[in-house]
N, C-alpha and C positions, 0 to 999 in steps of 0.2 A: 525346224521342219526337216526330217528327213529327205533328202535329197537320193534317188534311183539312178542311174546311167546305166542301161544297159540299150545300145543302136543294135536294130535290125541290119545284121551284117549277110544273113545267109549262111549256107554251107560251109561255101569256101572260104569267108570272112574271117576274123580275129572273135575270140571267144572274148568279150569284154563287161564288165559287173563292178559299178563304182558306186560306194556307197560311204555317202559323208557323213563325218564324223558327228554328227547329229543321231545317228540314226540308232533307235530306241534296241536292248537285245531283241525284244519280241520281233522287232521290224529285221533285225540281221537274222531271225531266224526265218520269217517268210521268205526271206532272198536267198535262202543257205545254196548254197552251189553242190551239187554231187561230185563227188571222185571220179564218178564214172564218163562227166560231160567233159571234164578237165583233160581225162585221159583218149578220149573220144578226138577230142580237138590238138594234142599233141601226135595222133597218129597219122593224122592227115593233113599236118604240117600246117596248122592257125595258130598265129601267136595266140598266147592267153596272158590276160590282163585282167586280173584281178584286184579290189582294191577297199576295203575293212569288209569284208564279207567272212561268211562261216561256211568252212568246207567240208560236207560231210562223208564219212567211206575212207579207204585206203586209196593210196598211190601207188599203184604195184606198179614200176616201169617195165617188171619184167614179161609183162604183157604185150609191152611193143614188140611188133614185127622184127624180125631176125634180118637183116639186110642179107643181098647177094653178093655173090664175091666181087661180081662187076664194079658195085657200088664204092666195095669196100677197095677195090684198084683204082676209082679216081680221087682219093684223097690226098690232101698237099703232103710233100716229103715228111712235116714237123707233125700232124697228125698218126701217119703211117707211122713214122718210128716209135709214137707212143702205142701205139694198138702191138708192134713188135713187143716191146718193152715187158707189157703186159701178157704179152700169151696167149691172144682173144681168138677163141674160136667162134663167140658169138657177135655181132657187132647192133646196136642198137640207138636209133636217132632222132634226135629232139631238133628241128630243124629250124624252129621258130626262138620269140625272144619268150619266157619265162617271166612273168613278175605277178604276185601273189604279195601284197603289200599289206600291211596294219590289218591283219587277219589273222582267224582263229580255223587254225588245222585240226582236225578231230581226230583225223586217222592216223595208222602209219605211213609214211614216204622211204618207200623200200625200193632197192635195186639189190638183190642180192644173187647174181650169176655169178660163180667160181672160176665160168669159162667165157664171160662175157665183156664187155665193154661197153658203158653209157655215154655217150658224146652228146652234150648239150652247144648247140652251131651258135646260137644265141646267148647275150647276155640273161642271166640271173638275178631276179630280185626277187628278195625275200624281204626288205626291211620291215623291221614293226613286227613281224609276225608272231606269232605264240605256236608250238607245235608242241600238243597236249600229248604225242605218242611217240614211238621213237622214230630217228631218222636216220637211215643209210644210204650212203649214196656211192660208196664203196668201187671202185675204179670206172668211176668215172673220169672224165675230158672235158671242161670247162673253156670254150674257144672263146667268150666273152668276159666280163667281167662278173664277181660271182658276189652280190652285195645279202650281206645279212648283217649287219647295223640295227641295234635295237632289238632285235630279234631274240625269244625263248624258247630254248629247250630243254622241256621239262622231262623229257629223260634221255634217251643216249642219243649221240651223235657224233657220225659215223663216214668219215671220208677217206677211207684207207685208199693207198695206192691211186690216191687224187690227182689229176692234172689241171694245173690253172694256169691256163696260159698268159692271161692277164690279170690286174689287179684282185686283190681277195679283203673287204672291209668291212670289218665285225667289233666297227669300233661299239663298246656298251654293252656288245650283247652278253646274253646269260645264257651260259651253257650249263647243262644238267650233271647228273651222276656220274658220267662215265664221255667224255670227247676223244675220239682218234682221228691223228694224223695219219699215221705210221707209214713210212718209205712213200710217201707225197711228195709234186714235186712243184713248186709255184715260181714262174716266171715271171712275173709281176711282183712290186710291190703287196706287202702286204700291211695291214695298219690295223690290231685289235687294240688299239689304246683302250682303257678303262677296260675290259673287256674282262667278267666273271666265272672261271672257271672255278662250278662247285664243286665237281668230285673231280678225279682223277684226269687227267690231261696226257696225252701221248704224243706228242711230237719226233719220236724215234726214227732216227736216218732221213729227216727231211731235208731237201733240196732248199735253200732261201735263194733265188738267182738278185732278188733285186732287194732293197732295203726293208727289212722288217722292224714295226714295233709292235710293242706291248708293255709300254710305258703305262704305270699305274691299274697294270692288270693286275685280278685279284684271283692264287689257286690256291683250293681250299684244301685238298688233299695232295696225293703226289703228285710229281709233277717229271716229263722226261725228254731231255732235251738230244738224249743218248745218240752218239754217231751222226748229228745232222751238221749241213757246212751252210756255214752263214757267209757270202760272197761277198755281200756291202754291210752298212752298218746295219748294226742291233743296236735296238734300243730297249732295254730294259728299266730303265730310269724311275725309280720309285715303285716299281712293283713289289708285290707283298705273298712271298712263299709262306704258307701256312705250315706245311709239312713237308717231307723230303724232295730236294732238288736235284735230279741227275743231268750233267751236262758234258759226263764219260767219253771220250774219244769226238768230241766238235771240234769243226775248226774255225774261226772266226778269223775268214779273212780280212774284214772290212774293221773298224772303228766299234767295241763291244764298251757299251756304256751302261751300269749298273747305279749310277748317283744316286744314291736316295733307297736303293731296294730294300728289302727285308729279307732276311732269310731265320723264321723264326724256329726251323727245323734243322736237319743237317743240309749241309752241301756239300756235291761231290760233282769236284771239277775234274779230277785228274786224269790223267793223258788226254788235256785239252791243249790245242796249239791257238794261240794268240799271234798273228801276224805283227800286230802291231800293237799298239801302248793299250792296255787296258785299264779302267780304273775301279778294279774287286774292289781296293781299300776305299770307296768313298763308300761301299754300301754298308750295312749292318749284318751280324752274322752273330747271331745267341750261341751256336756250335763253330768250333773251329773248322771253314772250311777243309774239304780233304785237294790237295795240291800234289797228288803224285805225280811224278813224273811229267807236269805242267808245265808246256812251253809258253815263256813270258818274253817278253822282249824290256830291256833293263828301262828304268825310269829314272826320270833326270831328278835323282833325289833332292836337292836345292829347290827347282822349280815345285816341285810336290808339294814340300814342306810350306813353302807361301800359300799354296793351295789349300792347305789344310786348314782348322779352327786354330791350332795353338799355334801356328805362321802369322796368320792373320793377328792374331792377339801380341806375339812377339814384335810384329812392323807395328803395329798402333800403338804399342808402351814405347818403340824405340823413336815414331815420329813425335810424340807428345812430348820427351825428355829430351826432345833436339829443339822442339819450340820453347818449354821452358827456360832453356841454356840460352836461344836466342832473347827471349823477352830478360833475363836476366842482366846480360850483358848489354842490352839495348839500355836499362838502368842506367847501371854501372856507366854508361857514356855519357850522359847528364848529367 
């Protein structure tokens, strides 16, 4: 049985539409929710909580009101300095929490102001979602946590010049033709484990302040990790490059672990600086990575080599012919 939730909340109340996983498409489409009630209820500052419903029409943010300068003077020092950073002549505000859950997006979700600034005050959920059109969200301010786990995008998606101040978790999701980071800066943790990029990937000059993975993430086309500083660990571990990999002028401060990757295309590391021990050699590389001018920090070649497959296989012939020598000799004493 199709299960409804939507409470008479009023005007001022939270925009709320919960519909269980029961529920038939013909039934998600009587409930379809408008763009325009979504947008409606972000302006006037009601959370909205959405939850498998179908959303019909665009999200144009750039409809929201233009805040006053006054407004934009009482924002805390770490907000202010990102609206500096950016350039923002226009400043524009999402004040409530955001969650659109196991839902089908019809429209585009656009923010596309050259001179503007999106600030979302509230966390972001997106998980489960499918967005049939493309999404930009493009300098934006993320003062919550910004979750899209599960989440498709079936065609671009678009976070340039992105501030996340807290966590960012897009473990699964599928992203489409074309994903930008570009000169983003994430404060938080970020964790795309499994996490499918099918076309082209842009990470260019990103910020990692706290640990990233993308362990057993899949890119299908390029991919570019160009000029970004990794602070803590990376986790790369069993991920699988299809096509070319740039990771040109990064600096990995923290612990860069690759065990297990692919790199079934070229790779191009050089003038990347390694803080500390990295280990390229445990992943696989069909092309000879490129190592120019590639700062490494030395490896304790002995310990490595146990590390290795033919270490391991060298310690197990050399224990098995020290037990032989013993059971031998243990004879021999008889």
């Amino acid at each position: 049985m199709c299960t409804v939730e939507v409470p008479v909340s009023g005007k001022r109340g939270p925009l709320v539409t919960h519909l269980s996983p029961s529920c038939t498409p013909a039934e998600r489409e009587t409930h379809a929710v408008g763009s325009a009630v979504i947008m409606e209820a972000m302006a006037t500052g009601r959370p909205v909580d959405l939850v498998g419903v179908i959303v019909r029409g665009d999200l144009i943010f750039d409809s929201l009101a233009v805040q006053t300068t006054q407004i934009s003077k009482g924002l805390t020092s770490e907000k202010q300095a990102a609206v500096n950073r950016l350039n923002v002549e226009e400043l524009r505000l999402v004040r409530e929490a955001v969650t659109i859950r196991d839902s089908v997006v019809l429209g585009a979700v656009r923010h596309r102001s050259a001179r503007g600034m999106l600030h979302f005050e509230g966390p972001v959920d997106l998980h489960g979602t499918t967005f049939k059109d493309g999404v930009d969200l493009s300098r934006s301010v993320f003062q919550g946590t910004v979750e899209v786990s599960g989440a498709t995008f079936e065609k671009e998606a678009y976070f340039v010049q992105g501030q996340f101040a807290h966590a960012l978790r897009c473990k699964e999701t599928k992203f489409g033709p074309h994903t930008r980071f570009h000169r983003s800066t994430f404060r938080g943790p970020v964790d795309c484990a499994g996490a499918l990029f099918d076309g082209m990937a842009e990470f260019l000059e990103v910020v990692f302040e706290q640990s990233v993975a993308f362990e057993r993430a899949r890119f299908g086309l390029g991919t570019g990790f160009s000029g970004s500083r990794f602070r803590q660990q990376a986790d790369f571990d069993e991920a699988i490059f299809s096509r070319e990999a740039f990771f040109g002028f990064s600096v990995f401060e923290g612990e860069a672990s690759f065990a297990g990757a692919q790199f079934l295309g070229s790779a191009d590391f050089s003038d990347v600086e390694f803080k500390k021990p990295d280990d390229l050699a445990k992943a696989r590389f069909d092309q000879k990575p490129l190592l120019i001018r590639t700062q490494r920090i030395a490896q304790d070649q002995p310990a490595e080599f146990l590390k290795s497959p033919a270490g391991q296989y060298s310690l197990t012939l050399f224990l098995l012919l020290m037990a032989a020598m013993l059971v031998a000799y243990a004879v021999k004493m008889k």
